[in-house]
Each structure stands twice: as structure tokens, then as C-alpha cells.
N, C-alpha and C positions, 0 to 999 in steps of 0.2 A: 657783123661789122661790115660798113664798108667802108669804100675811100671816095672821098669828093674833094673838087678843088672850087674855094671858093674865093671869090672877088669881096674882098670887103672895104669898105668906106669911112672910115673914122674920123668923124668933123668934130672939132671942137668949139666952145662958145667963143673960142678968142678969134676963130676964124682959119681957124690953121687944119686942114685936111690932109689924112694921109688913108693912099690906097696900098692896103696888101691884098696879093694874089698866095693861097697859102693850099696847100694839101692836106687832107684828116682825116683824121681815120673815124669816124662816129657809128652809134646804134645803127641799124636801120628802123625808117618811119614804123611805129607801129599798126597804121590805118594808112586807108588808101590813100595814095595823091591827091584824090580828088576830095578827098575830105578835107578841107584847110583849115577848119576848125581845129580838128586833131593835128593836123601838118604844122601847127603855127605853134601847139603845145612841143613839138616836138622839138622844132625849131629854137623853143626858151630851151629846151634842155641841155641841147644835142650838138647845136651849131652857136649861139650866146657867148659862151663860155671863149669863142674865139675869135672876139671880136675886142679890140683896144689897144692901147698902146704903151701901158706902163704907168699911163698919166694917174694920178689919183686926184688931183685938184679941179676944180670948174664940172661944168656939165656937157656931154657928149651925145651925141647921135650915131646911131652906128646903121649900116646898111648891106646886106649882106644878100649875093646874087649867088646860088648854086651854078657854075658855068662847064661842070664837067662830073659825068657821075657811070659809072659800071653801065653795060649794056642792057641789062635787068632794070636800070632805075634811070631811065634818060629822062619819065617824064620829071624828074626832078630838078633837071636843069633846064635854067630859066627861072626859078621862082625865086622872087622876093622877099625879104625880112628886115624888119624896124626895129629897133631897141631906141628909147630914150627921145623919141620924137617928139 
């Protein structure tokens, strides 16, 4: 396991955005960084799950930045991820 802090983006279709900065604890990536193939499956698993707001109605986009990760896994901050685009 480890811990990452990540920036996510939660837009809604009415227009309404809200950003959380959250800490979590998740797997570690099971392939390399530079696989983002794999990184992107890992990302539906791993980091997904922590992404929204409670809402259940309408349609959402979510955006999620890794901005902080163990000194083993730095290339992991900075990347990207889409849910619902």
C-alpha cells in the first residue's frame, strides 16, 4: 500500500464544481509508470472509487491529478485521470 494525496475535480452537468485535495491510502501501480495502459487500469481501480461527492442525480466528470506520492513513486505525481468525460 501506499499513500498519495490527490487533487480531484468534480464538475457537475448543472455546472457546479467542487475541488477536493484528499489523502489515500491505495494498492501500489502493479506495472510500470511508464506503462499507462496498465497505469490507467490501475487508476479505474485504485484511485476512481475516490472521486465524487455524494451526488447521485445528473451526470458528472471527474478529474484527478496525483500531486504527492512516497519517494519510491514520485514519477506518479503529476499524472492525469478522466472518469465520465
Amino acid at each position: 500500500m501506499i499513500t498519495l494525496e490527490l487533487n480531484i475535480d468534480n464538475i457537475y452537468e448543472d455546472g457546479e464544481s467542487i475541488t477536493n485535495l484528499v489523502e489515500v491510502e491505495v494498492e501500489e501501480p502493479w506495472a510500470p509508470v511508464e506503462n499507462w495502459e496498465e497505469l490507467e487500469i490501475w487508476a479505474d481501480e485504485c484511485l476512481q472509487e475516490h472521486t465524487g461527492t455524494g451526488r447521485t442525480e445528473g451526470e458528472a466528470s471527474y478529474f484527478v491529478e496525483i500531486t504527492k506520492a512516497p519517494e519510491e513513486w514520485q514519477s506518479l505525481v503529476g499524472k492525469h485521470f478522466e472518469w465520465g468525460v
